[in-house]
mmCIF file as Biopython writes it, N, C-alpha, C and O atoms, coordinates in Angstrom:
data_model
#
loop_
_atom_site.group_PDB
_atom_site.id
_atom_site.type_symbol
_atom_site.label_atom_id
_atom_site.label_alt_id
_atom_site.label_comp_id
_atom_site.label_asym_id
_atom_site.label_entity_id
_atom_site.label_seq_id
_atom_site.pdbx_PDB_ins_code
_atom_site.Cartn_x
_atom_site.Cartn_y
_atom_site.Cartn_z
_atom_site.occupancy
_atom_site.B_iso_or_equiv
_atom_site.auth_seq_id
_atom_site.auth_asym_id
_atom_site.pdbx_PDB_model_num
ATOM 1   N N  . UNK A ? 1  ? 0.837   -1.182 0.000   1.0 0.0 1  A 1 
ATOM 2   C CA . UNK A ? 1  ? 0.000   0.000  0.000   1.0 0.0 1  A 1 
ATOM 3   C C  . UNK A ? 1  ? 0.881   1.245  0.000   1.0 0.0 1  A 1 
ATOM 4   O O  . UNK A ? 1  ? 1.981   1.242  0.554   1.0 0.0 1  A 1 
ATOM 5   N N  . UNK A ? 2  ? 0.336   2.411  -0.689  1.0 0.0 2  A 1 
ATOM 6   C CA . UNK A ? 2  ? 1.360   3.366  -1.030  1.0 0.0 2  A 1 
ATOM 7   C C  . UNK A ? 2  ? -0.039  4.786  0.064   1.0 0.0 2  A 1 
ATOM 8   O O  . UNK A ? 2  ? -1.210  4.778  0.443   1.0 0.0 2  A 1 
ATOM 9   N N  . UNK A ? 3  ? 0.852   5.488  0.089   1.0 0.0 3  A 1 
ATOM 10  C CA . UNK A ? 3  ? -0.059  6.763  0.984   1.0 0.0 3  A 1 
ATOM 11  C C  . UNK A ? 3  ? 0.420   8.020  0.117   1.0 0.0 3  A 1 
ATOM 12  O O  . UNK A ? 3  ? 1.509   8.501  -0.196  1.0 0.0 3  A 1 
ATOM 13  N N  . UNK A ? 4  ? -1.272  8.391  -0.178  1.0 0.0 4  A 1 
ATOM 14  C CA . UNK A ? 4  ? -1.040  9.939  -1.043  1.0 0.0 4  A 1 
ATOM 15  C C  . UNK A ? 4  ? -1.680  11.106 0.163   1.0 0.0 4  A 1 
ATOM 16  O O  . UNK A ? 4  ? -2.508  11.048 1.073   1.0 0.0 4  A 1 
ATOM 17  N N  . UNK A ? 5  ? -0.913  12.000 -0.332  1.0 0.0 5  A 1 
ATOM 18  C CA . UNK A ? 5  ? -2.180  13.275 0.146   1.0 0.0 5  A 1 
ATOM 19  C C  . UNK A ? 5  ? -2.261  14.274 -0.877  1.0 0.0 5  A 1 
ATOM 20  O O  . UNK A ? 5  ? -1.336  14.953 -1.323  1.0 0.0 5  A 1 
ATOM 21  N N  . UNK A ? 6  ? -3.594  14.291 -1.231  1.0 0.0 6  A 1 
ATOM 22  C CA . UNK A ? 6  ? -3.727  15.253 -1.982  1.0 0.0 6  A 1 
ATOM 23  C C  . UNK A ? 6  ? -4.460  16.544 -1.527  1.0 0.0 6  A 1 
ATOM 24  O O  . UNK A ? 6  ? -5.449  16.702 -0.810  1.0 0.0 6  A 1 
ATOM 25  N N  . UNK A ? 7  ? -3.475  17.604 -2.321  1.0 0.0 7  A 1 
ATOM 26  C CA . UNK A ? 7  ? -4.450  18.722 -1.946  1.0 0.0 7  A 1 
ATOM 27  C C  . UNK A ? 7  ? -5.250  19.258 -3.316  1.0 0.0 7  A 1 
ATOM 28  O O  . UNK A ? 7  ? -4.744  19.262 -4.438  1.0 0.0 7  A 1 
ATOM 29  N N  . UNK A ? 8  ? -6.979  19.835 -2.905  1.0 0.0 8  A 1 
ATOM 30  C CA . UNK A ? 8  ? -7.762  19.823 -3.472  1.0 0.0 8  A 1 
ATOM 31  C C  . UNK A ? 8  ? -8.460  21.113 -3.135  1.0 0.0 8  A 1 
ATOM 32  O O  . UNK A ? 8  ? -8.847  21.466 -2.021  1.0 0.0 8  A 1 
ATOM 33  N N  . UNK A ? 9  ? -8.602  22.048 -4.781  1.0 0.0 9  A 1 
ATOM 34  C CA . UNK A ? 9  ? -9.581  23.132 -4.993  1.0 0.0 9  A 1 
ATOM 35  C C  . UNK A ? 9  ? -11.109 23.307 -4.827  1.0 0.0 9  A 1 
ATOM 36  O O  . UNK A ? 9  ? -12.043 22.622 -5.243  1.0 0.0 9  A 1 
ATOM 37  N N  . UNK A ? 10 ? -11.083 24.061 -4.336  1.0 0.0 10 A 1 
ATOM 38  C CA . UNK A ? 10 ? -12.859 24.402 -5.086  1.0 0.0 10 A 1 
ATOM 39  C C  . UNK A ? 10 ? -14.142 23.548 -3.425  1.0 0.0 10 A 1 
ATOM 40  O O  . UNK A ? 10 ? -15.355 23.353 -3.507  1.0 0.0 10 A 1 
ATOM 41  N N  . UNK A ? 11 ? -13.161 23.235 -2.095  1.0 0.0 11 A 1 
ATOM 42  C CA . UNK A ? 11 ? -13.802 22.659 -1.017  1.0 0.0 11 A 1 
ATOM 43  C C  . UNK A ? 11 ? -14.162 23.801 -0.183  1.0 0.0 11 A 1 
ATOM 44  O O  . UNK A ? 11 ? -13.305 24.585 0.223   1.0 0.0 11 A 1 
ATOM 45  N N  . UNK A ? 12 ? -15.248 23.906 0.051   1.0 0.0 12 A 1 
ATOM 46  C CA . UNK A ? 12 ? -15.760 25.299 1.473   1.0 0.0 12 A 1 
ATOM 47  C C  . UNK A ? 12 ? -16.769 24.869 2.177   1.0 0.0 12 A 1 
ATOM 48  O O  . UNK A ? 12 ? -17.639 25.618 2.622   1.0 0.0 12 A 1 
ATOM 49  N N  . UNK A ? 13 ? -16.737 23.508 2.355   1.0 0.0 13 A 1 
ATOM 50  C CA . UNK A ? 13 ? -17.673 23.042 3.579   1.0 0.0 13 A 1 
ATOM 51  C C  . UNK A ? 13 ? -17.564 21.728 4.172   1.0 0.0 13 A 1 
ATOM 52  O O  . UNK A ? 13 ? -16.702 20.930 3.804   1.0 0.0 13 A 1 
ATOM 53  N N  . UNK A ? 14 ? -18.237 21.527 4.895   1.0 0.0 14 A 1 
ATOM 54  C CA . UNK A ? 14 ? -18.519 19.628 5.471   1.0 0.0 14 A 1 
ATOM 55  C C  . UNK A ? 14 ? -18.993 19.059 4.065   1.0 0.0 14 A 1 
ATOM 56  O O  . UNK A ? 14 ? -18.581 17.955 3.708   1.0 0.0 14 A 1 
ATOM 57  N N  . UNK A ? 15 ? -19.868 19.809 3.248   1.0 0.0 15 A 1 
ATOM 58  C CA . UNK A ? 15 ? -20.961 19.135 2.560   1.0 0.0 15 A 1 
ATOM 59  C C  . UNK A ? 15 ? -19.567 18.478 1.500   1.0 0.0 15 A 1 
ATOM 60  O O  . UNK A ? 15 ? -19.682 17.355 1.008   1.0 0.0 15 A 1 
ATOM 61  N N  . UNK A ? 16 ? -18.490 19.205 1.288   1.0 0.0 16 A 1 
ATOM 62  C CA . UNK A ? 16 ? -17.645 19.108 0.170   1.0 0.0 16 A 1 
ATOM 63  C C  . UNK A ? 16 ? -17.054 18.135 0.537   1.0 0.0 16 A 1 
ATOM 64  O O  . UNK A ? 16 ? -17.162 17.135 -0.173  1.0 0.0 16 A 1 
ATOM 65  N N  . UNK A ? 17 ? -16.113 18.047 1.922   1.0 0.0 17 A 1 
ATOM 66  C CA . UNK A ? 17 ? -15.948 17.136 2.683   1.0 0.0 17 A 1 
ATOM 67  C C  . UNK A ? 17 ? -16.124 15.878 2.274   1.0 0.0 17 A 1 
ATOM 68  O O  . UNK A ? 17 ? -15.380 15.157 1.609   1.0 0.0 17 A 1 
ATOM 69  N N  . UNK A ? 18 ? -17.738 15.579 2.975   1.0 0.0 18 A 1 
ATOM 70  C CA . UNK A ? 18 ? -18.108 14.179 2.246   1.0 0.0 18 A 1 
ATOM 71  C C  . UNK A ? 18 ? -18.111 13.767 1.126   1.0 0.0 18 A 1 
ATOM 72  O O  . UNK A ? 18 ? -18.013 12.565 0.882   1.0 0.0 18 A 1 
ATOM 73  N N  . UNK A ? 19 ? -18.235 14.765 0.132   1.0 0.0 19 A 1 
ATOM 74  C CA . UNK A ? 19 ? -18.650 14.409 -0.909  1.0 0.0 19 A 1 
ATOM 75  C C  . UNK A ? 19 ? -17.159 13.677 -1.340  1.0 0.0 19 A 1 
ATOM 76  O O  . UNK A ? 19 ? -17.262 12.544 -1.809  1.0 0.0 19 A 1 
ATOM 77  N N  . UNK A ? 20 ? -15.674 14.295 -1.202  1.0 0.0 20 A 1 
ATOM 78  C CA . UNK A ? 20 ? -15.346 13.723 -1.732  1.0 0.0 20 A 1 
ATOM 79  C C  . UNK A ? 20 ? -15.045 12.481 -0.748  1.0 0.0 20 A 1 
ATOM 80  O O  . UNK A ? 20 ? -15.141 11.410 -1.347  1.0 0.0 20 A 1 
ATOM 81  N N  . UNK A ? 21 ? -14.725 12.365 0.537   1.0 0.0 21 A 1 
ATOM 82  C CA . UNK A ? 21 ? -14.381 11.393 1.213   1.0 0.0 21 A 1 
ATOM 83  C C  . UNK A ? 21 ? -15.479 9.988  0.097   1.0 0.0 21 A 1 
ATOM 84  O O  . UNK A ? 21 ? -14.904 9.047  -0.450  1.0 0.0 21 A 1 
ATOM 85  N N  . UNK A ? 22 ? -16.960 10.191 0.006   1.0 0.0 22 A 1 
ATOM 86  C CA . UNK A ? 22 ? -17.273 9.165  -0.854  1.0 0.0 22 A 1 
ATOM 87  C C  . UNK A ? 22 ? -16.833 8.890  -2.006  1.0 0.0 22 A 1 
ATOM 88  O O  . UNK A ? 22 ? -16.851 7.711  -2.362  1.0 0.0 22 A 1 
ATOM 89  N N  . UNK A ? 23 ? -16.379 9.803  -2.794  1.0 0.0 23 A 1 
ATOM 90  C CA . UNK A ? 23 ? -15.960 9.538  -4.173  1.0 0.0 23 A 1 
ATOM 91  C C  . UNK A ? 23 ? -14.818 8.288  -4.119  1.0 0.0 23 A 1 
ATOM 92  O O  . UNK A ? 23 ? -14.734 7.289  -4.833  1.0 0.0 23 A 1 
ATOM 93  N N  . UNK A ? 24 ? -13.772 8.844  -2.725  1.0 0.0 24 A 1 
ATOM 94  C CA . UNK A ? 24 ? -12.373 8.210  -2.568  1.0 0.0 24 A 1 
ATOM 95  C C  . UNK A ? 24 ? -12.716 6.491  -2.637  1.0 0.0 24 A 1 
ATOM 96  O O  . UNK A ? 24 ? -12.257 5.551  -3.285  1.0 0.0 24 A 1 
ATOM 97  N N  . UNK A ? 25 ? -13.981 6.685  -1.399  1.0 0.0 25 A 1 
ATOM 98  C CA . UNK A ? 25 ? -13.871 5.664  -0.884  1.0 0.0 25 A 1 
ATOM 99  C C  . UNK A ? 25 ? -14.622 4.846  -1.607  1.0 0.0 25 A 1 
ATOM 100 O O  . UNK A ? 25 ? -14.926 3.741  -1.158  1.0 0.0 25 A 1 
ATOM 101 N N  . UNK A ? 26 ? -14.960 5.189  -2.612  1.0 0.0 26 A 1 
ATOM 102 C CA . UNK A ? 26 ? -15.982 4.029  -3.906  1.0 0.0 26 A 1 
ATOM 103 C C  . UNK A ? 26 ? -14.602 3.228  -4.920  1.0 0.0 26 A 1 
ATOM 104 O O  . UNK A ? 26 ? -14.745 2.227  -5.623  1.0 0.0 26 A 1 
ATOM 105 N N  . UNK A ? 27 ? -13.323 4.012  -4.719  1.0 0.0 27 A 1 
ATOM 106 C CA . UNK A ? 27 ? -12.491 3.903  -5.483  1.0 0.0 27 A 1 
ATOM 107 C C  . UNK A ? 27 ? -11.667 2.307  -5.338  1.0 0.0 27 A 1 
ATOM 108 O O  . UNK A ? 27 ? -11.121 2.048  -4.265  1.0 0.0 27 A 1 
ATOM 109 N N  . UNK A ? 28 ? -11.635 1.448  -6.305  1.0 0.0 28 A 1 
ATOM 110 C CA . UNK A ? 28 ? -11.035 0.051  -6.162  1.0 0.0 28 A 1 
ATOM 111 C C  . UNK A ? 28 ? -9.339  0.515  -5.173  1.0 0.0 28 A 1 
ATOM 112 O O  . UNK A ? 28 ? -8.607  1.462  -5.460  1.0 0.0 28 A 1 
ATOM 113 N N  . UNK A ? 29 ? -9.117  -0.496 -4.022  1.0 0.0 29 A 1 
ATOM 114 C CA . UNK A ? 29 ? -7.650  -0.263 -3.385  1.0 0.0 29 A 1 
ATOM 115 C C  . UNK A ? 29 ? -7.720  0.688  -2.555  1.0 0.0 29 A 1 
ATOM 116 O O  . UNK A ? 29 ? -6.688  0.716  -1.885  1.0 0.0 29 A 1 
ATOM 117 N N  . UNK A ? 30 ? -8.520  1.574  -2.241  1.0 0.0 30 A 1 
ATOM 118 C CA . UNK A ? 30 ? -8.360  2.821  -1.609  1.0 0.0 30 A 1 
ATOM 119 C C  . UNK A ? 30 ? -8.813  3.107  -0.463  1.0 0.0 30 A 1 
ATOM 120 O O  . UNK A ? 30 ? -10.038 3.032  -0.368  1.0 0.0 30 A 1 
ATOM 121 N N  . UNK A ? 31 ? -7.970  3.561  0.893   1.0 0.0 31 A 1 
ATOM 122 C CA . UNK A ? 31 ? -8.714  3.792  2.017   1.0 0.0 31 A 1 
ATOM 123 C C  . UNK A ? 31 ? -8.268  4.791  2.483   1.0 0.0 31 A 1 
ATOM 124 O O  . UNK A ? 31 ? -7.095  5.143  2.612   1.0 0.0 31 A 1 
ATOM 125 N N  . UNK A ? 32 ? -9.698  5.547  2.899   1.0 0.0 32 A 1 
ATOM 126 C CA . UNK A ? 32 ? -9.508  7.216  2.550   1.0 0.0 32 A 1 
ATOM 127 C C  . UNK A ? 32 ? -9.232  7.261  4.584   1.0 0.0 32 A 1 
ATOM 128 O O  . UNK A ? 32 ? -9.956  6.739  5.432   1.0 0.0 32 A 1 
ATOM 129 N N  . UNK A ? 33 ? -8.023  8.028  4.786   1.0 0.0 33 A 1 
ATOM 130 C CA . UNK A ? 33 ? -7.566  8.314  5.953   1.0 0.0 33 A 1 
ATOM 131 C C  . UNK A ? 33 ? -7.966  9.359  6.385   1.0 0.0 33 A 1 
ATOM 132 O O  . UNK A ? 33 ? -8.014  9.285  7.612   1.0 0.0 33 A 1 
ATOM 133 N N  . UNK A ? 34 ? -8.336  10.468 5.961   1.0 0.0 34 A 1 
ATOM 134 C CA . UNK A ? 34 ? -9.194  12.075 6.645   1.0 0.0 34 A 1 
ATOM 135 C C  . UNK A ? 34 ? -8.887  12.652 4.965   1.0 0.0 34 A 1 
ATOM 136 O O  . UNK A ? 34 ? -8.161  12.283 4.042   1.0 0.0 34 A 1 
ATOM 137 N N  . UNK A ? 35 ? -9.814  13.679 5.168   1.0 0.0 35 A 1 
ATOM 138 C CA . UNK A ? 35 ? -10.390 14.495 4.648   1.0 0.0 35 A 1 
ATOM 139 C C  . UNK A ? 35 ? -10.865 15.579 5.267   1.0 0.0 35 A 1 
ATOM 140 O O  . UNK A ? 35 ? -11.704 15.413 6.152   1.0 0.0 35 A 1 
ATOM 141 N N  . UNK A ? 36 ? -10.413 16.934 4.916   1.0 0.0 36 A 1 
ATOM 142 C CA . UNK A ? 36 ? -10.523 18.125 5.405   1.0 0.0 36 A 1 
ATOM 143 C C  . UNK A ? 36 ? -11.039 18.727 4.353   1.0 0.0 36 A 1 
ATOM 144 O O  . UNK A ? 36 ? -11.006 18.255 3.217   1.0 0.0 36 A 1 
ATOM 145 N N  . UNK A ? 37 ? -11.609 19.936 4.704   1.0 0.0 37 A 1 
ATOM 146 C CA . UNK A ? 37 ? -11.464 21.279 3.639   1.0 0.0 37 A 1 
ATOM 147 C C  . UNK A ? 37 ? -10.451 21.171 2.623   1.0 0.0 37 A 1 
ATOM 148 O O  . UNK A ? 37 ? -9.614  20.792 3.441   1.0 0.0 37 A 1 
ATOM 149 N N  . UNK A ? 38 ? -9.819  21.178 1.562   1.0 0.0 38 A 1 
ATOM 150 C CA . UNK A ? 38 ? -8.637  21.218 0.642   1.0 0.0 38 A 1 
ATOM 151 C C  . UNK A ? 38 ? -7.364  20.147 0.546   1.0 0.0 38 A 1 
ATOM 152 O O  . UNK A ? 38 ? -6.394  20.279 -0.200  1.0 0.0 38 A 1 
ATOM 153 N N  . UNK A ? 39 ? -7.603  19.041 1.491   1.0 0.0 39 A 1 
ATOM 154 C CA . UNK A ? 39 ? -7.154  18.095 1.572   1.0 0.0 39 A 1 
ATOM 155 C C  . UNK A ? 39 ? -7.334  16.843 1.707   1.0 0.0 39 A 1 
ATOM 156 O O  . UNK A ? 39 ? -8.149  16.667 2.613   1.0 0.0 39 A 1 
ATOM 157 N N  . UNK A ? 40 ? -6.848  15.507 1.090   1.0 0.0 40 A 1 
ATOM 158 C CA . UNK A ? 40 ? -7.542  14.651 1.372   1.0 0.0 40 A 1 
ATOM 159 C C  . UNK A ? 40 ? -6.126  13.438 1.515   1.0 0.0 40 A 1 
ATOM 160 O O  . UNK A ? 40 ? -5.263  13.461 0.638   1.0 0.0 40 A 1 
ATOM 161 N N  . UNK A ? 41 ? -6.025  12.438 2.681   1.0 0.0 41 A 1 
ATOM 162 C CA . UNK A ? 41 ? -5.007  11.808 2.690   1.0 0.0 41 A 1 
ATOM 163 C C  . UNK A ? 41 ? -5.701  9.975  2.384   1.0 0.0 41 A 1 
ATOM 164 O O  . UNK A ? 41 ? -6.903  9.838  2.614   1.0 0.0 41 A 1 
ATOM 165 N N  . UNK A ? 42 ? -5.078  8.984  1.998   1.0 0.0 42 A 1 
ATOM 166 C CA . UNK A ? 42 ? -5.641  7.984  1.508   1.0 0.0 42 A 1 
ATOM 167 C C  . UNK A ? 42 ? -4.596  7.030  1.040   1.0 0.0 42 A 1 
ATOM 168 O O  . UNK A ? 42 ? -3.553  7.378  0.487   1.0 0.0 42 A 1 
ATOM 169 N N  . UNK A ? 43 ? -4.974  5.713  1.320   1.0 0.0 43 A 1 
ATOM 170 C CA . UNK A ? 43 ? -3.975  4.510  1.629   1.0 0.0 43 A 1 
ATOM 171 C C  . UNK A ? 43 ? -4.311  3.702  0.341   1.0 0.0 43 A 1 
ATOM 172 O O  . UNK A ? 43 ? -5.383  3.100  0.281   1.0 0.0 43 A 1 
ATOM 173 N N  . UNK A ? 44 ? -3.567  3.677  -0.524  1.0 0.0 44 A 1 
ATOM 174 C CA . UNK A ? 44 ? -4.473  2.635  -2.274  1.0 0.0 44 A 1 
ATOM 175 C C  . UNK A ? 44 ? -3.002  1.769  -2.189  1.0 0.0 44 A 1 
ATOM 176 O O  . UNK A ? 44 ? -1.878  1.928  -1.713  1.0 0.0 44 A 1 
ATOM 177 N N  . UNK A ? 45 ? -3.880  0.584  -3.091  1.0 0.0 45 A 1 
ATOM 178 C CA . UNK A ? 45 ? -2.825  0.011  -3.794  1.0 0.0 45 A 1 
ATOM 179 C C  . UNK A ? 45 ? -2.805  0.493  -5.312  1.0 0.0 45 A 1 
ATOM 180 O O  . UNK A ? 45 ? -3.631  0.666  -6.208  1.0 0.0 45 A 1 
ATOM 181 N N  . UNK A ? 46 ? -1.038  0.658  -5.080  1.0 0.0 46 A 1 
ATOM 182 C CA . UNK A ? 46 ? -1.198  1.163  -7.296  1.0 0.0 46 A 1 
ATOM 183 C C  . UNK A ? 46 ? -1.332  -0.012 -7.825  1.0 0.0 46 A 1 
ATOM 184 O O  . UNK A ? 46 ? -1.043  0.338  -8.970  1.0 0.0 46 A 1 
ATOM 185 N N  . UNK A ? 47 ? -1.558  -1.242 -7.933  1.0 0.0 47 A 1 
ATOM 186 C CA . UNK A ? 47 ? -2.285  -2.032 -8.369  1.0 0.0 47 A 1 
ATOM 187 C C  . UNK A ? 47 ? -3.535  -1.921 -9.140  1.0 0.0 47 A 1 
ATOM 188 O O  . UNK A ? 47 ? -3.674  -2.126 -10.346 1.0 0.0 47 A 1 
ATOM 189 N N  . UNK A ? 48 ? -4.674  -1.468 -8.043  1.0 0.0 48 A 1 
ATOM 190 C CA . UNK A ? 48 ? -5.631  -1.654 -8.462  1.0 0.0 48 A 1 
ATOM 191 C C  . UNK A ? 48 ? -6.730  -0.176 -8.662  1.0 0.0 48 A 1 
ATOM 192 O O  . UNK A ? 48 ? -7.952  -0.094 -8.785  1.0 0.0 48 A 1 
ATOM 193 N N  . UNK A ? 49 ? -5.271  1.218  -8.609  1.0 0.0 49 A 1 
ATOM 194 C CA . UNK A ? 49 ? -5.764  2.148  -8.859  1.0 0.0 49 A 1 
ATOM 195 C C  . UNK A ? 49 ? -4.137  3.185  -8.986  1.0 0.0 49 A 1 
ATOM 196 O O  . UNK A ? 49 ? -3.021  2.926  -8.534  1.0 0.0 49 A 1 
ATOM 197 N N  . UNK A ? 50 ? -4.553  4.204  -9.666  1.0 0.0 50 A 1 
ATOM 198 C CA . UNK A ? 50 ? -3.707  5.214  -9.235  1.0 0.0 50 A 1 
ATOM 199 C C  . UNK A ? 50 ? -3.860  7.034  -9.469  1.0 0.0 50 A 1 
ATOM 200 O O  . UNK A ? 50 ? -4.811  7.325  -10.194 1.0 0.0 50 A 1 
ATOM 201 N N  . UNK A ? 51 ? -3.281  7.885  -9.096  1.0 0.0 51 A 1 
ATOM 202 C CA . UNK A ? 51 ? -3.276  9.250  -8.779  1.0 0.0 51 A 1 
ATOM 203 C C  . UNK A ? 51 ? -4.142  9.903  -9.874  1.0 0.0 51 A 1 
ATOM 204 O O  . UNK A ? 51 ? -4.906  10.868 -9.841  1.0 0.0 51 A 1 
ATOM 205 N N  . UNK A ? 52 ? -3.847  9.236  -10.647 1.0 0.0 52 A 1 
ATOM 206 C CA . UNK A ? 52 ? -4.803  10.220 -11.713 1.0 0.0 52 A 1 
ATOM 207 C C  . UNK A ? 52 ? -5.578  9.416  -11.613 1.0 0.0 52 A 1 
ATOM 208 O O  . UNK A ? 52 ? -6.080  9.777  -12.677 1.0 0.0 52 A 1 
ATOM 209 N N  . UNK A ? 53 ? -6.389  8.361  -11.233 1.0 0.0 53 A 1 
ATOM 210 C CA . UNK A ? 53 ? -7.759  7.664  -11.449 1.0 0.0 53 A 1 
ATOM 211 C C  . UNK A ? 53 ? -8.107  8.348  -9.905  1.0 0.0 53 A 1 
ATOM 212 O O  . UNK A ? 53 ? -9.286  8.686  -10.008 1.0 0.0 53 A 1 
ATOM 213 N N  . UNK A ? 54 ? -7.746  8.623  -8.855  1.0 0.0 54 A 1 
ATOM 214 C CA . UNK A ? 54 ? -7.931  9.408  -7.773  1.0 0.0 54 A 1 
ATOM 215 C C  . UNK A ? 54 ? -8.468  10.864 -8.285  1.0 0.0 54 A 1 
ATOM 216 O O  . UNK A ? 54 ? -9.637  11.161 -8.041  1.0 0.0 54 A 1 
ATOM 217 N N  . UNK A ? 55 ? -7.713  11.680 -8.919  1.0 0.0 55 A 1 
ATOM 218 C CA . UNK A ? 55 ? -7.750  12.467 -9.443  1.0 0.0 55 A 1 
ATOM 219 C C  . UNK A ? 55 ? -9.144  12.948 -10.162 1.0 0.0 55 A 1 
ATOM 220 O O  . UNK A ? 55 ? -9.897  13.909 -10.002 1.0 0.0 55 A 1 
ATOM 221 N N  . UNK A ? 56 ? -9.114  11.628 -11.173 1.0 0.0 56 A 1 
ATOM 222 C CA . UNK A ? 56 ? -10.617 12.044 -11.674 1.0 0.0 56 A 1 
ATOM 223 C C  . UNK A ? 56 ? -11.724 11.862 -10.671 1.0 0.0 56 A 1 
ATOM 224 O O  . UNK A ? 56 ? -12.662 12.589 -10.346 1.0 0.0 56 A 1 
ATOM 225 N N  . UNK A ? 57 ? -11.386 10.837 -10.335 1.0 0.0 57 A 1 
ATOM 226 C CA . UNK A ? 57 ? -12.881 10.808 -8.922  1.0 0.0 57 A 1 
ATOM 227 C C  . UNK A ? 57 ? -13.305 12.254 -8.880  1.0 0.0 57 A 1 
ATOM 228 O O  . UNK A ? 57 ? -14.262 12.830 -9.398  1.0 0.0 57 A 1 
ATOM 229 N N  . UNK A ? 58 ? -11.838 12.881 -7.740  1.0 0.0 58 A 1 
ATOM 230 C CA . UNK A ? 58 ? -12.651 14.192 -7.073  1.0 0.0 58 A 1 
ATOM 231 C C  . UNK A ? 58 ? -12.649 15.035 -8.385  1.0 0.0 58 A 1 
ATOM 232 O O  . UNK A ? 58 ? -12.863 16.115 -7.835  1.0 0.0 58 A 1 
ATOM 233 N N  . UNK A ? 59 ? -12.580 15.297 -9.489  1.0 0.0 59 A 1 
ATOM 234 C CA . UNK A ? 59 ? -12.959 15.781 -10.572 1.0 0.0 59 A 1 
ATOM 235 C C  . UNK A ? 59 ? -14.486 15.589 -10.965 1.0 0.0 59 A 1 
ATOM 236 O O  . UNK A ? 59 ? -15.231 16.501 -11.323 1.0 0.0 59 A 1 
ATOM 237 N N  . UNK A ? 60 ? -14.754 14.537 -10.864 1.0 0.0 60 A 1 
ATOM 238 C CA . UNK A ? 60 ? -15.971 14.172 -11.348 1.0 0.0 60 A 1 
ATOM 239 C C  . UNK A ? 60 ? -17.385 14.270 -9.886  1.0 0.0 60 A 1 
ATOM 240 O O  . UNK A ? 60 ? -18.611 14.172 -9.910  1.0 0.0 60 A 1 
ATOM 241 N N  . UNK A ? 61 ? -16.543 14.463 -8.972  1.0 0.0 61 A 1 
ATOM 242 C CA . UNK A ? 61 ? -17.302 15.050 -7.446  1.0 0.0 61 A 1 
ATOM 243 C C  . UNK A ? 61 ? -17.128 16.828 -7.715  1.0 0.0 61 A 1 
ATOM 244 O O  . UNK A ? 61 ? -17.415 17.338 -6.632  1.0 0.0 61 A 1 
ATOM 245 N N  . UNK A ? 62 ? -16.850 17.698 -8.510  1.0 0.0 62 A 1 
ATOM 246 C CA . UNK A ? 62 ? -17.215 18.585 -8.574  1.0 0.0 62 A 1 
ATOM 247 C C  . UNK A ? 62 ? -15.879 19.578 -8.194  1.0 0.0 62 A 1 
ATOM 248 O O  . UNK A ? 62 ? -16.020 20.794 -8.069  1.0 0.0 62 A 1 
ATOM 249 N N  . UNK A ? 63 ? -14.721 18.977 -8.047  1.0 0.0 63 A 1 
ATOM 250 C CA . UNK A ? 63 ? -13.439 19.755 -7.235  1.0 0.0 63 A 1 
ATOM 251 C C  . UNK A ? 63 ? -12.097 19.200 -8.499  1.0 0.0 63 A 1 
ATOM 252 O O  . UNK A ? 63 ? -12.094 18.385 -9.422  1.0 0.0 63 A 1 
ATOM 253 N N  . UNK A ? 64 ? -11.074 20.145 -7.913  1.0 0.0 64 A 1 
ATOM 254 C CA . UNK A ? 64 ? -9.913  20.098 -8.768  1.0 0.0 64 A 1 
ATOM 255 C C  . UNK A ? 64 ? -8.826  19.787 -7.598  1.0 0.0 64 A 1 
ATOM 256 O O  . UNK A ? 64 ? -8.673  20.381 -6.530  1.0 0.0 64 A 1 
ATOM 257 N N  . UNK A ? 65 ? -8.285  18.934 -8.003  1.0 0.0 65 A 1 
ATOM 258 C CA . UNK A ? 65 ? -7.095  17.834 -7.336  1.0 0.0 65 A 1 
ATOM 259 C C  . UNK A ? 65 ? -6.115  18.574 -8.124  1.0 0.0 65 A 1 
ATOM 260 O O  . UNK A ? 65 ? -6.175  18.457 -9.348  1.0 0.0 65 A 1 
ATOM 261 N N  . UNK A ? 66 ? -4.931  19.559 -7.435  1.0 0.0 66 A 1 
ATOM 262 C CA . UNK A ? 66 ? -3.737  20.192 -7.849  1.0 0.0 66 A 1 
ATOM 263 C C  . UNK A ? 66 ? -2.474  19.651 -7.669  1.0 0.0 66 A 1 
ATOM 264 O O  . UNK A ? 66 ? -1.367  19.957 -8.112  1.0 0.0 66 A 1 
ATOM 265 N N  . UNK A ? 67 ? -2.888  18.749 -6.898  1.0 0.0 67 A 1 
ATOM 266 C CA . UNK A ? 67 ? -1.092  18.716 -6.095  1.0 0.0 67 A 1 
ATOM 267 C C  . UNK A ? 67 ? -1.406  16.689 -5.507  1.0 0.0 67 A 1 
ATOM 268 O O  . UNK A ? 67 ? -2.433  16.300 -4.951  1.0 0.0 67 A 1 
ATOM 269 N N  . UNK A ? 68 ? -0.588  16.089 -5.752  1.0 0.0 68 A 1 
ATOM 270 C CA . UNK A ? 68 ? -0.132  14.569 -4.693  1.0 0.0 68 A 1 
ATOM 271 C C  . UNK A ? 68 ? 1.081   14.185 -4.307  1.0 0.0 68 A 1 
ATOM 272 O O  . UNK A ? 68 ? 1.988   14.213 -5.139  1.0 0.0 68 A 1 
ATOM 273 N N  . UNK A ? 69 ? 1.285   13.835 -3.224  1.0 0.0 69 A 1 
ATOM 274 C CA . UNK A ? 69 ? 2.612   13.411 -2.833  1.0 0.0 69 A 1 
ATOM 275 C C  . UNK A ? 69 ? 2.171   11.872 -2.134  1.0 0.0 69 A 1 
ATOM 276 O O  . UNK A ? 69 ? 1.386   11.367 -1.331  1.0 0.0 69 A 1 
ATOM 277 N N  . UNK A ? 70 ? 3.161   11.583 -2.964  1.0 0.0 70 A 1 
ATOM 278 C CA . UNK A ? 70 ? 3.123   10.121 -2.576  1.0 0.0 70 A 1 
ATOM 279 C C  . UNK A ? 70 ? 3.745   9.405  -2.265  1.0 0.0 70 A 1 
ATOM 280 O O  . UNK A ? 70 ? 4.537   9.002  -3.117  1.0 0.0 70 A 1 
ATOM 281 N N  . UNK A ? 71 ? 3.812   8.776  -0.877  1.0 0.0 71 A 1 
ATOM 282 C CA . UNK A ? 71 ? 5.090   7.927  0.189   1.0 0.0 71 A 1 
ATOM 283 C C  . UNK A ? 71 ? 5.166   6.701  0.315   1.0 0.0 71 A 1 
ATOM 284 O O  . UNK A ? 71 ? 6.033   6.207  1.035   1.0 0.0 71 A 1 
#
């Protein structure tokens, strides 16, 4: 298992929050560790997913994913 955190545009509430924490967590490999306002940290295997398939998730939840670092 590899650990990203990404930071993420366009979040100004709880409501955003969840929204993407669900997107993450629908995602094959992925276990979403917190989620804040503009950030989101999360445990995947690159196996069975990776940063840009993360990426589009919260894209397609309505937000822009700028930045991942991945350990």
């Amino acid at each position: 298992m590899s650990e990203a955190t990404i930071r993420i545009e366009g979040m100004t509430c709880g409501g955003c929050v969840n929204a993407v924490k669900r997107v993450l967590s629908k995602a094959p490999g992925v276990t979403v560790k917190d989620v804040t306002i503009g950030l989101a940290v999360v445990s995947f295997d690159p196996l069975s997913t990776s940063i840009d398939a993360l990426k589009a998730s919260i894209a397609n939840a309505g937000f822009r994913a700028v930045e991942a670092t991945v350990a």
